[in-house]
N, C-alpha and C positions, 0 to 999 in steps of 0.2 A: 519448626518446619516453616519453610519462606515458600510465599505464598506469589506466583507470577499473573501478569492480568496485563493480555491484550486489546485495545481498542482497537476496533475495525470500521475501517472505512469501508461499509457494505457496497456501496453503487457510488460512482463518483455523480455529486450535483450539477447539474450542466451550466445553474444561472451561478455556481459560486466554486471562483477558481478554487485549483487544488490547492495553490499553495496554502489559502487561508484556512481551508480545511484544516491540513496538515499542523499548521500554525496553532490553533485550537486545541488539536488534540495532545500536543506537546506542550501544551499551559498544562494539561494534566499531568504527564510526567513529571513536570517541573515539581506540582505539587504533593508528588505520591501515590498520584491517585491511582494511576495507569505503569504500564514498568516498559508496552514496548507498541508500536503503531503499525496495524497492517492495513494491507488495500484488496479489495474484489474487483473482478470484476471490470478492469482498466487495461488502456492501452499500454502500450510499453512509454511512449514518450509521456503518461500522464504517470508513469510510476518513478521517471527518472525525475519529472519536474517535482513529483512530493517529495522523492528523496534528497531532494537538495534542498530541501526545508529543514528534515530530521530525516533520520536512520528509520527505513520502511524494517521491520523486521521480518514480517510474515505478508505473502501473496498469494492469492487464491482464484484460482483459472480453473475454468471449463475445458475438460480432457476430453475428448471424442474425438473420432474419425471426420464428424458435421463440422467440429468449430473448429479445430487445432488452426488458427491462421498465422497470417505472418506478423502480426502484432506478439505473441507469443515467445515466436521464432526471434523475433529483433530482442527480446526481455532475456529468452538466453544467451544470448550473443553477448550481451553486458553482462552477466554474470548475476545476475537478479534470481532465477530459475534453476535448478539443477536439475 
């Protein structure tokens, strides 16, 4: 049985770019550790700047009628959301 294990970038840090984040957490794939890198919680422009680091695989957004904004709206437009 093969075993999958996402890291998650819960809340993006404001004093430390994404990329570097991103950059980190893909030393772990490198090493095995981790198999795939998601993000919370982010704008759209802060999910295309990690993905151009590595392959975000999983995204996790707040659904409501309150928050639905256009940060959202712009992530499906790029094909990020479905």
């Amino acid at each position: 049985m093969v075993s999958e294990c996402e890291y998650e970038c819960a809340r993006v840090d404001s004093q430390v770019p994404v990329e570097e984040t991103i950059k980190a957490i893909s030393e772990f794939i490198a090493e095995g550790k981790v198999d795939f890198i998601g993000m919370s919680e982010c704008k759209a422009e802060t999910l295309r700047r990690g993905h151009a680091v590595h392959p975000i695989a999983v995204i996790e957004i707040e659904v409501s009628p309150w928050s639905y904004d256009q940060n959202v709206k712009d992530g499906e437009q790029d094909g990020f959301l479905l």
